[in-house]
Every structure is written in structure tokens, then in C-alpha cells.
C-alpha positions as CSV (number, residue, x, y, z in Angstrom):
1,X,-20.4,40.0,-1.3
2,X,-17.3,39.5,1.4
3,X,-17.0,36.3,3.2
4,X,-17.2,37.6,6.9
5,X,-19.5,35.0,8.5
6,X,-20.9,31.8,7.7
7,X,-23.4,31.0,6.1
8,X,-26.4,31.0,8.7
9,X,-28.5,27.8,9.9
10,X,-31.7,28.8,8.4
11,X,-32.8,29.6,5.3
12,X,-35.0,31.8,3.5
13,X,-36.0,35.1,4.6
14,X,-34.5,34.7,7.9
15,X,-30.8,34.8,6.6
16,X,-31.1,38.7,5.5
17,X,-28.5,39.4,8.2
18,X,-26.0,37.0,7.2
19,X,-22.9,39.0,6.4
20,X,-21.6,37.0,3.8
21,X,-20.5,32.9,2.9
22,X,-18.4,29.8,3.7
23,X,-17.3,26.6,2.5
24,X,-16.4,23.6,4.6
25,X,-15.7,19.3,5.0
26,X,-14.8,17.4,7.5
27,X,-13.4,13.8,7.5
28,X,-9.7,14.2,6.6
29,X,-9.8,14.8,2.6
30,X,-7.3,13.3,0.4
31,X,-6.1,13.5,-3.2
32,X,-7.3,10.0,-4.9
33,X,-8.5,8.7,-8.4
34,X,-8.1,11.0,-11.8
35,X,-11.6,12.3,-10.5
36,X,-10.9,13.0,-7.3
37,X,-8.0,15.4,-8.4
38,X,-10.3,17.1,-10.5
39,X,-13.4,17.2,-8.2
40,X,-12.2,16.3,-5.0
41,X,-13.9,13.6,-3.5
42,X,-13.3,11.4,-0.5
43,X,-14.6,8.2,0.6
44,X,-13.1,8.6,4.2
45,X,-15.5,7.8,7.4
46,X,-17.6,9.6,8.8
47,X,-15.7,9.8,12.0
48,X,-15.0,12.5,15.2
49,X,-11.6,10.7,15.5
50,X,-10.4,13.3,12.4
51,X,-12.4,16.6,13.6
52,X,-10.5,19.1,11.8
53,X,-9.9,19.0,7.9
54,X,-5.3,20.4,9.2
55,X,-3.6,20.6,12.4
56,X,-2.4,24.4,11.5
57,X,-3.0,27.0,14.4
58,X,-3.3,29.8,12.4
59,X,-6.7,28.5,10.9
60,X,-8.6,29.8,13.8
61,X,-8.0,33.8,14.9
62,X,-8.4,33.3,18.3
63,X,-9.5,37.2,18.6
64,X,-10.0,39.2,21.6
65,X,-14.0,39.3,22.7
66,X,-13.4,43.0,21.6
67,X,-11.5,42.2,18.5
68,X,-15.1,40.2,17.8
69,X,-17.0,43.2,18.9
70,X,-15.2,45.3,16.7
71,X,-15.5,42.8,13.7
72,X,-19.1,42.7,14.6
73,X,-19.9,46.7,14.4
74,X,-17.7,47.0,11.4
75,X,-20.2,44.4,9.3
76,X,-23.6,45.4,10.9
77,X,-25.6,47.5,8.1
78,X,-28.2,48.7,10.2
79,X,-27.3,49.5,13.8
80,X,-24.2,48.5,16.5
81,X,-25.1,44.5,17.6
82,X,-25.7,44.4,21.3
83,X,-24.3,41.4,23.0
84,X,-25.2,40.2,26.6
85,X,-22.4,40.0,29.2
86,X,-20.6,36.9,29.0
87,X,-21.5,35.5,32.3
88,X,-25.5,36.6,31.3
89,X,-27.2,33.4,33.2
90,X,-28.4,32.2,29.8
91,X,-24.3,32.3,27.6
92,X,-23.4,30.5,30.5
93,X,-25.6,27.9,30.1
94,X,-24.8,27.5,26.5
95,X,-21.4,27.6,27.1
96,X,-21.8,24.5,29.1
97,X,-23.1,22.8,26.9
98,X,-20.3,23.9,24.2
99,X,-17.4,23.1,26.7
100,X,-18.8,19.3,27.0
101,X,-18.9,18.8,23.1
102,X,-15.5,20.3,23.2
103,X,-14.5,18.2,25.9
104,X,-15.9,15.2,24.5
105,X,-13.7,15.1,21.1
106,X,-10.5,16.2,22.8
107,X,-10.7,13.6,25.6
108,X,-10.7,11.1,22.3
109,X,-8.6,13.5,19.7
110,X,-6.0,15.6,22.2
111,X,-3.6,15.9,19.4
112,X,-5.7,16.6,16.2
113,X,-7.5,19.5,18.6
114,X,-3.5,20.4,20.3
115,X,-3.7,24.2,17.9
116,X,-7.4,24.4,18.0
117,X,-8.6,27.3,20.6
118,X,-12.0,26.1,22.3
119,X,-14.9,27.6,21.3
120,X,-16.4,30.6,23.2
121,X,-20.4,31.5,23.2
122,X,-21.5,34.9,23.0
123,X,-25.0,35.7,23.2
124,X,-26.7,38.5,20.8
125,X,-29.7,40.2,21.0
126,X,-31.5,40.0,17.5
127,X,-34.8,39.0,16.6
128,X,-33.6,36.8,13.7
129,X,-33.2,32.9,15.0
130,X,-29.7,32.1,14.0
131,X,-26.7,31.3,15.0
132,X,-23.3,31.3,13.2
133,X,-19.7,30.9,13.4
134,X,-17.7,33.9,11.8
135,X,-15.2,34.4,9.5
136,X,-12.6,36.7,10.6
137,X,-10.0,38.6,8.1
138,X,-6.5,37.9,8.9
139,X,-3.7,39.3,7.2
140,X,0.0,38.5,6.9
141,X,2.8,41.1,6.5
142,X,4.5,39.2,3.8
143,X,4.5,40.2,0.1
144,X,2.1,39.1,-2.5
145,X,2.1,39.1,-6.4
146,X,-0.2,37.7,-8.8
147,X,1.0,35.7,-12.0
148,X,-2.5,36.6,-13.6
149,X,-2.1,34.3,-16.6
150,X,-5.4,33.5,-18.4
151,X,-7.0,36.7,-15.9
152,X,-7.2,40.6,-17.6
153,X,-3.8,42.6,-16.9
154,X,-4.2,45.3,-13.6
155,X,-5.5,48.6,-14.9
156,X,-4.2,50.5,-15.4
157,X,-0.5,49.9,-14.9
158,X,1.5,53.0,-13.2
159,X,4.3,54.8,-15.6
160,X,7.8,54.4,-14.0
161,X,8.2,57.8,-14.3
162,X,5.8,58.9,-12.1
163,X,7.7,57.2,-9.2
164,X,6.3,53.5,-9.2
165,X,8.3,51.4,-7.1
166,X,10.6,49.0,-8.9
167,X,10.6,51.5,-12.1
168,X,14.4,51.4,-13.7
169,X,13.8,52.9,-17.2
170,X,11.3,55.9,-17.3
171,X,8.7,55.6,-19.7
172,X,8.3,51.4,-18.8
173,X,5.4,50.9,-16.4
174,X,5.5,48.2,-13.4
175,X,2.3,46.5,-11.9
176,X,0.7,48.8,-9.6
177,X,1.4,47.7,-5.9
178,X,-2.0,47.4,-3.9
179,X,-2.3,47.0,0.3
180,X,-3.7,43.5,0.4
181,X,-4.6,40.2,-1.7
182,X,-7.0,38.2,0.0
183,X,-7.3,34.7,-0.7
184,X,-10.8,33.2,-0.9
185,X,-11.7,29.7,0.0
186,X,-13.0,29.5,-3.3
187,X,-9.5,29.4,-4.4
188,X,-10.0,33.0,-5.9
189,X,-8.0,35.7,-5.1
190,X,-9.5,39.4,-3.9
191,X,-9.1,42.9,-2.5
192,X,-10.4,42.5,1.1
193,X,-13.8,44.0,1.7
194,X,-14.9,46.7,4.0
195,X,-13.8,45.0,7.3
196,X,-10.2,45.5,8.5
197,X,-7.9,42.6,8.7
198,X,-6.7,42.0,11.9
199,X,-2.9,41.7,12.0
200,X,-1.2,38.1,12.6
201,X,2.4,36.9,13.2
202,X,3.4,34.3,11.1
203,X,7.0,32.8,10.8
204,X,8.3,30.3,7.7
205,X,7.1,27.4,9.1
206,X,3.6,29.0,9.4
207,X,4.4,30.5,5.5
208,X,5.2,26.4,4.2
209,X,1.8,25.7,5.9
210,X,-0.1,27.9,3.9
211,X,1.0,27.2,0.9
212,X,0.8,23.5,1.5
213,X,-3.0,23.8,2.7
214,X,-3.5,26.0,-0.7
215,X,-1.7,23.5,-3.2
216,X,-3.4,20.2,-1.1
217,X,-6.7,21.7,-1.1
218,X,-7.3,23.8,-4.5
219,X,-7.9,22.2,-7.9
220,X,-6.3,25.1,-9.8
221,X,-4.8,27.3,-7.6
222,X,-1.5,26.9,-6.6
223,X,0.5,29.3,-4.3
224,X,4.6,29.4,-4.3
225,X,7.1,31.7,-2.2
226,X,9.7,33.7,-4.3
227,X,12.1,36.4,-3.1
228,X,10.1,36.7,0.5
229,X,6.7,36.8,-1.4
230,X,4.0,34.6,-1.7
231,X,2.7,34.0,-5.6
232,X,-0.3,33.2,-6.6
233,X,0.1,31.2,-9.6
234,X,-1.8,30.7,-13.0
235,X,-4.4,28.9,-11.8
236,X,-6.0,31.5,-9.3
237,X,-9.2,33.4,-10.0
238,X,-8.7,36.7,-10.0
239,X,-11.2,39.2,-9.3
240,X,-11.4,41.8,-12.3
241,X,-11.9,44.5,-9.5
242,X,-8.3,44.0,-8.8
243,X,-6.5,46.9,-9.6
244,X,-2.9,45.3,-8.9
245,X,-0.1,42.7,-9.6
246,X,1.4,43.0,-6.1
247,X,0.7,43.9,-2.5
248,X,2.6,44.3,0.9
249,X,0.6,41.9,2.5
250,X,-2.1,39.1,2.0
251,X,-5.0,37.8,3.9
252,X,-7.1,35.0,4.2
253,X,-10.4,34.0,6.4
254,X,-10.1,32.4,9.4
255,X,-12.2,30.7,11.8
256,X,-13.7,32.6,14.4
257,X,-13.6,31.6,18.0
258,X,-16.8,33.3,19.0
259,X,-19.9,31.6,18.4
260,X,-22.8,33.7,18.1
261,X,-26.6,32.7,19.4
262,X,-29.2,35.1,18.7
263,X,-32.1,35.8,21.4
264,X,-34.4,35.0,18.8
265,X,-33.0,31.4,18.1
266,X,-33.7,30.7,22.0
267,X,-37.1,32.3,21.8
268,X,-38.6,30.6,19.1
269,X,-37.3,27.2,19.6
270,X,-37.5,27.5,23.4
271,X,-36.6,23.5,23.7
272,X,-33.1,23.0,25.3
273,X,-32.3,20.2,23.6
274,X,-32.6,20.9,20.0
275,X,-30.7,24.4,20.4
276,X,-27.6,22.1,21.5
277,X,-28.3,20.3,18.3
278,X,-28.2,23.8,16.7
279,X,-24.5,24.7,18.5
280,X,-23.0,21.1,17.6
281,X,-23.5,21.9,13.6
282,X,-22.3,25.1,14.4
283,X,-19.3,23.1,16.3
284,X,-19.3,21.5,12.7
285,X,-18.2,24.7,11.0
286,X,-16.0,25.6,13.8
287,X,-13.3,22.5,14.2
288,X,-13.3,21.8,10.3
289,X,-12.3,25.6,10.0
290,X,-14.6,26.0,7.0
291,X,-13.6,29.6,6.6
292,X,-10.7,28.8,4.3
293,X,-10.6,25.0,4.3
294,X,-10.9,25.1,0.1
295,X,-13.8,25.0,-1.3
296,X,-12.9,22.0,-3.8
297,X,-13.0,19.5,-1.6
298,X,-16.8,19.8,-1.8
299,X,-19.5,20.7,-3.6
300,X,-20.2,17.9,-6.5
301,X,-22.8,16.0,-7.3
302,X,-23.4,12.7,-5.7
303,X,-26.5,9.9,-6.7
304,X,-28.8,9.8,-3.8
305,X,-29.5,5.9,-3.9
306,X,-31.9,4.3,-1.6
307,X,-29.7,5.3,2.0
308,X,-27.3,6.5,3.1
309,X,-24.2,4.8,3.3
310,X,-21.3,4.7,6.4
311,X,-18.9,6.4,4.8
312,X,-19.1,9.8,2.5
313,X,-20.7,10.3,-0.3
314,X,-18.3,10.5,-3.6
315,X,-18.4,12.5,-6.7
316,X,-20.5,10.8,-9.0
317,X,-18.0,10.4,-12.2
318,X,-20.5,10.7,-14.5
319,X,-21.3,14.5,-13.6
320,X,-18.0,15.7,-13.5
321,X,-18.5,18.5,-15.8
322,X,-21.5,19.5,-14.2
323,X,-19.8,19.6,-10.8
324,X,-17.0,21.8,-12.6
325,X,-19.1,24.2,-13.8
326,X,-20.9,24.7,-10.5
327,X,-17.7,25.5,-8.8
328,X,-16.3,28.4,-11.7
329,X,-19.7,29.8,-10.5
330,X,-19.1,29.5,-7.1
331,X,-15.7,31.2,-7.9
332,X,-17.7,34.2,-9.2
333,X,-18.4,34.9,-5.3
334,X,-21.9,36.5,-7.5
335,X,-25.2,36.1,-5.5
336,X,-27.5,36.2,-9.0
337,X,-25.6,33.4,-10.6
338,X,-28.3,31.2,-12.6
339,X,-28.4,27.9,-11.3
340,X,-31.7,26.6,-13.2
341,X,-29.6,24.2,-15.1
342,X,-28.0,22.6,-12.1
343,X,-31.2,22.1,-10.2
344,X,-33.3,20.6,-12.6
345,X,-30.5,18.2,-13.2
346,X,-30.8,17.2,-9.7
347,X,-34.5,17.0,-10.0
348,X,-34.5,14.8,-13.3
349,X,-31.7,12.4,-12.1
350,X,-32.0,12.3,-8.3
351,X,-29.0,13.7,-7.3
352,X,-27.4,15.2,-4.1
353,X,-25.4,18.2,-4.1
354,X,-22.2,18.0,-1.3
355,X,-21.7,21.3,0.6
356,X,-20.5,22.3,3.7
357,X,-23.5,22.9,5.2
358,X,-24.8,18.7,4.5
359,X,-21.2,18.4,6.1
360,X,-22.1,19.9,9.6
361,X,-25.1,18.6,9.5
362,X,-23.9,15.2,9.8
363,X,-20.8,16.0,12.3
364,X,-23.5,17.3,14.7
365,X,-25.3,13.7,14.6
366,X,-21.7,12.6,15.4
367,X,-20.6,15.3,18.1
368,X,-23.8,14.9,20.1
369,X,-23.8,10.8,20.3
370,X,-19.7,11.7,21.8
371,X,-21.1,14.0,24.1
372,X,-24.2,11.5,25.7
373,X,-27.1,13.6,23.9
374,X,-29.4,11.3,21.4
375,X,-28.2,12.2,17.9
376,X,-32.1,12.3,16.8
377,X,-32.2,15.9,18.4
378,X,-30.3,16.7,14.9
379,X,-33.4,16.3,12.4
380,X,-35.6,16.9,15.6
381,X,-33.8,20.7,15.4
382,X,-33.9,20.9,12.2
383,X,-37.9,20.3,11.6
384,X,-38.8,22.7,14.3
385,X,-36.8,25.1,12.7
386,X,-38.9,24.2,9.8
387,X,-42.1,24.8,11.4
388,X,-40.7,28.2,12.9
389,X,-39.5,29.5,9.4
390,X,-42.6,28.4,7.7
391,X,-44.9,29.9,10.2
392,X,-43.2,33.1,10.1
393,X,-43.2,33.1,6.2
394,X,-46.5,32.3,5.4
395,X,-48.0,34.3,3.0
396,X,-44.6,35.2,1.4
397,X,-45.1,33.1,-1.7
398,X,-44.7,29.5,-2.3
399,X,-40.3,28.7,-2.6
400,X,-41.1,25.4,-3.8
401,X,-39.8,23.3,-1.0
402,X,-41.5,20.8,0.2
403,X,-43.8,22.8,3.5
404,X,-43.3,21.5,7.3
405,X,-46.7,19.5,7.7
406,X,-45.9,18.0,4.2
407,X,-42.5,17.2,5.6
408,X,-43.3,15.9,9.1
409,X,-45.8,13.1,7.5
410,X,-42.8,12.1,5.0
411,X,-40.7,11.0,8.0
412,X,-43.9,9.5,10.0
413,X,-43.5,7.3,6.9
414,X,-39.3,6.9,6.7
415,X,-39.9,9.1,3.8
416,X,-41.6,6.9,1.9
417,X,-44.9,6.8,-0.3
418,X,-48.3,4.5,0.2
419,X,-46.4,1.9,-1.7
420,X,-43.2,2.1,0.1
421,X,-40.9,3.5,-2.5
422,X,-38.4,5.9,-0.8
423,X,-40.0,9.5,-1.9
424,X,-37.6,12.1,-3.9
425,X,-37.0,14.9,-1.4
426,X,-35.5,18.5,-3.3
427,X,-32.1,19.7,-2.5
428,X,-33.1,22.6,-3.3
429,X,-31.4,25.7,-4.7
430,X,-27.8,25.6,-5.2
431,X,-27.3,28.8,-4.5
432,X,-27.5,28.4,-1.4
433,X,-25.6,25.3,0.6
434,X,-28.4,24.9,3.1
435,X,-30.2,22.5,1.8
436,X,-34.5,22.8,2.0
437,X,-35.4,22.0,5.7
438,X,-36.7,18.8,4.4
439,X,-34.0,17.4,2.7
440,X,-32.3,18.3,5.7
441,X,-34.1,16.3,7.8
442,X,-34.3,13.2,5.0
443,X,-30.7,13.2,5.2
444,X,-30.0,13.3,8.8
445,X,-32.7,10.4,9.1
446,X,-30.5,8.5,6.7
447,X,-27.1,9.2,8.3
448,X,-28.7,8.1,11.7
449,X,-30.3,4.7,10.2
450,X,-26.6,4.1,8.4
451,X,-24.3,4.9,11.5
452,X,-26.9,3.7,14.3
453,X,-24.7,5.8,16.9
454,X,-24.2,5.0,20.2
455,X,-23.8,7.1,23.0
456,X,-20.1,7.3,24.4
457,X,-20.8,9.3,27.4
458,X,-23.5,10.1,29.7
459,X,-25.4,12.5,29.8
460,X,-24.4,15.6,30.7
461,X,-26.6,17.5,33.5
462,X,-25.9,21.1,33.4
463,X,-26.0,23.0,37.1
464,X,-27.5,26.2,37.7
465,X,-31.6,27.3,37.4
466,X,-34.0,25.2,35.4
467,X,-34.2,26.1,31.3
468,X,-37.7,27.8,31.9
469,X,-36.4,30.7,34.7
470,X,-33.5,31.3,32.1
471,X,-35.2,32.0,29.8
472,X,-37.9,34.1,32.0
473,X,-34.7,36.1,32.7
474,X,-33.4,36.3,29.5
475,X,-37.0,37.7,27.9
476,X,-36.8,40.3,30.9
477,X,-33.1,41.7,30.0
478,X,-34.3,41.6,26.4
479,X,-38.0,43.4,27.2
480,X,-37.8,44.3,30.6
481,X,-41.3,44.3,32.8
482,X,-42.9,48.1,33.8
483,X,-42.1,49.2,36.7
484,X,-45.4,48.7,39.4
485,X,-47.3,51.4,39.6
486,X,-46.4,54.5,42.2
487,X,-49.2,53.0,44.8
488,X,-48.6,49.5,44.3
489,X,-49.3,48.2,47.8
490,X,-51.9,50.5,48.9
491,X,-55.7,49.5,50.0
């Protein structure tokens, strides 16, 4: 499947409507030790003073509310989304509280955030609680061409003769010439999928860019420029659907500036302050521009340990081929890859698995304390989610994961047994980069006993009606009352 949006917050059954991946990090990655440049691991800070992973401005699209919209139709498999007026009593709120986490970490990081458009709230009526940042196509009008060494030839090739472009001798056959190579965050290269690109300018400084991101971030892949085209070298996956050597443009994902909140998200969590937990890990997503930020410098293997420590996990060396493994089947971009192996070696040697998604998590904890809001409200968020998701699922079979009432007397405990040993929490399935709720939690409990944050602002009060009449108001756009009755009034 495509990568159009991110990976939603919850997991399980509720993620249905996710339209498709990401892959993200966020302190400031850089290449280190002999393992780090295979497995790409960092032992930077945790730290808001380096909120996005590149300074470039063409990570983020910056589309139109009606380039969204359109974006939006174009993936929806079941019906047009319907999306609430921007200044609906209810965005506006949320926006608030968007524009002071935004504010927060620009009043401390005005250059790092200089190309980085500010995040925009747009409210979507869908019974699914989620919310999301998406992943918008974005294509280039410069050529492409794919070295494909160590990846099956194009089939098939087109005889010169038949008027293939390039074609000198007749009867020689040239690589077939294709619209569009899209470059995946996986470091794999694609045909784009049934969404549109939307067109970008680019110049030759934004061109170097690129192909300095691609050839920082990527283990294998590496991109070059030749004769006005970008090349995609050797080391790139290439999808076998591919049914060319060359296109007249490439593409890429790029960050979305329109953050989506469903209805339902409000309705079943209904507490204020634990949806702006929710929006500051989607915040998370959004700066670090995990769209195309490349997907190798996460996703390895790390020991758990007894806590939590100040700075970022690293790649345990001694499961480097594991972690290798794991990513050539993230390459595959396949939802039905078997990752049995993987997660009962986590389970055996109590290990942690680094994705994106631990990533936000932990940048919320961070965003929140910059704006004045407790950082607690992070694992608060994430075990009412729990108890929501669980009580919607019951009866759907047992996942495995450890269940919300199970869960909430862990942490009563600091997730520890009778005897005070710290208590093995699953990861969960690696197919997935949400971790299970209750890891989730266990983790953000961690981070918050190893960082003890402090609050660097006060709290913010937002103006306008009190929570509970927006969201009487919001419940009667989304179901609106019967009218009274014809002799309402009367004796």
C-alpha cells in the first residue's frame, strides 16, 4: 500500500481507515561508529532545541486547504470526507492550542523552524478516534533514471524501432521512459500510487538538498544528478512493478500542513487535556517531517534495561543483523510480511524496537512541558485511549497485549511485580510501529522519571466557551436535535 498518511495514533481495529505508512526521528541524527553507518543510531538528546530531523523547505507541501481536500477525496475508499468549516467553534479551539506548541518551540528554535510552515487544524467528521498528519505526493519536473544494479531489468524494454525515445540503431531497445519515480522513505524507489502528485518548483539549490538528505539519511541508497537528471544509484530498492529505467519527473512524500482531528477522537476522549497530548505527538510527526525523513535512521533493536535513560536509545550492536533484516522487510512496503521471528526475539531477550511512532511519543512529553502543560497528560492520553479501544473491541478476540485494567494496575505499581522487579511489558508487533498501548504508556513513564521536565511556560488559558458547550455544539453539527414539534408551546 501507498504512503499517503501517517500511520494513525491508535491501533488495532480502529486504524482501518489509515491510508497508508510513515517513518520518522527526531533529535538531529548523525553518521557515527561502524554501526551506526550500518544501522543508524544516535545517542543525541532528547531535546526541542533540534525539532526538525533538516532545515529544507521543501520537506513540508504547504498545500492549499483545497489542495488537502482534494488529496483527501482522492484516498477515501468509501465515501467523500466531510470536514467542518475552519473557524467551526471547536477547530478553533484546537488550533489554539496547536498555535501555542508552535509558538513555544519557535520562540526558543526561530531558526531551525525559519522553512517550516505552522501547522493548521482541520476538523473531520468520522466516527473513528484518530488523528493524523498526512503525507502529501510531491513531484519535481526534473528527470529520473534508475541504475537498477542487483534489481530485475524493466520489462519489457521498447524496440527502437518502434519510436522509443533515445533509439539510434533500429532493432536496439532503450529503457522504457515512465511518468514518475517516487522515492520512498524506505529508501526504495516506486511508481506513485493512485493519488496525484501535486506539482512543486524546485531550483539546484533545492536539487543538492535532496540528494544530500537522501545520501545523509539512507544506508544503501544513494542519489546523484547527471546530465539534468537525478539517478538513483545501485543501492535503491526497486519495486518489481516498475516498468521503467527513466521518467520525466520524480516525487517524494512530504509533510502535510493540515492536521487532521476526527469527531470521534473528541467524543470518546471528551477530556481537553489529553486530546492536546494527542495533537503534540501528532506535532511530533509534523516538525521532524517523518514523511520522507529516511527510514534508517530508526528502527533497530535496543536493550530495554531497567529505565530509561536521558539521551536516545542506541542500536544494540549485538542485533545488528536482526535490525538489518527488519528493515529489507520494511523495504518490501508488504503488509503480510512475517515478523514472528523478530517478535519473539524481543520477547526472549527483552528488547525494544525504535520507530517513529516511540519517537513522537516522547517529543510530545517534551513539546507539552515547553508549552506550560504537565507532560504526564502524554501516558495519561495514551491509557484512556487504551481503555476506549479495548472497550470498543471487546469480544474481537484476545491480540495478546497486555488489556487496559491489566495495564492501569502495572503503573499503580511503576510497572513493577509484588517483589519489585521492573515487569516485561510487550512491544508488540513489529508490523506495526505503534507500539501496544501499554508499552506505550511504560515508556512514556520512563522518559518522564529520566527527564523529570519542567515546565518553561505557563499555562496557557484558551478564550472562548467552556470545553463542555463545544462540544454540546460540536455533537449538534454532527447529529443535529429534531426540530420541536409543530405545537410546541401550546396548552
Amino acid at each position: 500500500m501507498c504512503k499517503y498518511v501517517s500511520y494513525l495514533l491508535l491501533r488495532g481495529p480502529m486504524r482501518i481507515r489509515s491510508l497508508a505508512l510513515a517513518l520518522a526521528a527526531f533529535p538531529l541524527l548523525v553518521a557515527c561508529s561502524a554501526v551506526a553507518e550500518k544501522i543508524g543510531s544516535s545517542d543525541a538528546d532528547h531535546t526541542e532545541d533540534q525539532p526538525t530531523y533538516a532545515q529544507y523547505k521543501w520537506l513540508w507541501a504547504d498545500e492549499t486547504e483545497e489542495e488537502f481536500k482534494s488529496i483527501a477525496r482522492a484516498g477515501s475508499m468509501w465515501s467523500d470526507p466531510e470536514f467542518f468549516a475552519l473557524d467551526h467553534p471547536m477547530a478553533q479551539r484546537l488550533q489554539f492550542w496547536v498555535d501555542k506548541m508552535d509558538e513555544a518551540l519557535r520562540a526558543r528554535n526561530p531558526k531551525a523552524l525559519a522553512s517550516t510552515p505552522k501547522p493548521r487544524i482541520i476538523l473531520r467528521k468520522d466516527s473513528d478516534p484518530n488523528a493524523w498528519v498526512s503525507y502529501i505526493p510531491v513531484s519535481w519536473k526534473v528527470k529520473g533514471a534508475l541504475a537498477r544494479a542487483g534489481n530485475a531489468p524493466a520489462q519489457p524494454n521498447v524496440p527502437s524501432d518502434a519510436g522509443a525515445d533515445g533509439a539510434t540503431e533500429a532493432g536496439s531497445t532503450v529503457p522504457r521512459t515512465i511518468p514518475t519515480l517516487m522515492l520512498l522513505s524506505t529508501g526504495k524507489v516506486a511508481a506513485p500510487g493512485s493519488l496525484p502528485p501535486l506539482d512543486r518548483r524546485f531550483d539546484d539549490a533545492a536539487l543538492a538538498e535532496l540528494v544530500k538528505f537522501a545520501n545523509d539519511g539512507f544506508a544503501k541508497c544513494r542519489l546523484s544528478t547527471s546530465d539534468g537528471a537525478v539517478v538513483f544509484g545501485e543501492g535503491c530498492a526497486v519495486d518489481p512493478s516498475l516498468s521503467g529505467d527513466r521518467s520525466d519527473a520524480i516525487a517524494f512524500y512530504a509533510t502535510g500542513k493540515w492536521i487532521t482531528v476526527t469527531t470521534g477522537l473528541i467524543t470518546s476522549m471528551l477530556d481537553e487535556e489529553r486530546i492536546v497530548a494527542v495533537l503534540a505527538h501528532e506535532l511530533g510527526h509534523y516538525y521532524r517531517s517523518h514523511s520522507i525523513q529516511p527510514s534508517d535512521q530508526l528502527n533497530y533493536f535496543y536493550a530495554l534495561g531497567e529505565g530509561n535513560k536521558p539521551e536516545k536509545p542506541g542500536a544494540d550492536p549485538r542485533y545488528v543483523e536482526q535490525t538489518l533484516k527488519v528493515r529489507e522487510k520494511l523495504r518490501s512496503n508488504d503488509w503480510y510480511v512475517d515478523y514472528t521471528e523478530e517478535n519473539k526475539l524481543m520477547a526472549e531477550q527483552r528488547l525494544g524496537f525504535y520507530t517513529t511512532e516511540q519517537e513522537a511519543d516522547e517529543i510530545s512529553l517534551e513539546i507539552l512541558a515547553r508549552m506550560g502543560m504537565p507532560p504526564t497528560l502524554g501516558p495519561d492520553s495514551q491509557a484512556l485511549l487504551h481503555k476506549i479501544v479495548d472497550d470498543l473491541s471487546s469480544g474481537r478476540g484476545d491480540t495478546g497485549e497486555i488489556k487496559w485494567e491489566k495495564c492501569a494496575a502495572l503503573r499503580e505499581r511503576g510497572f513493577k511485580d509484588e517483589a519489585g522487579q521492573v515487569v516485561s511489558v510487550p512491544v508488540g508487533n513489529l508490523s506495526d510501529p505503534h507500539h501496544s498501548f501499554c508499552f506505550r504508556v511504560f515508556n512514556m513513564q520512563r522518559e518522564l522519571e529520566a527527564h523529570r521536565y519542567q515546565l518553561a511556560a505557563e499555562r496557557p488559558r484558551p478564550p472562548g466557551e467552556p470545553w463542555s458547550k463545544l462540544l454540546q455544539r460540536m455533537q449538534n453539527d454532527i447529529d443535529p436535535p429534531p426540530p420541536p414539534p409543530a405545537d410546541a408551546g401550546r396548552d
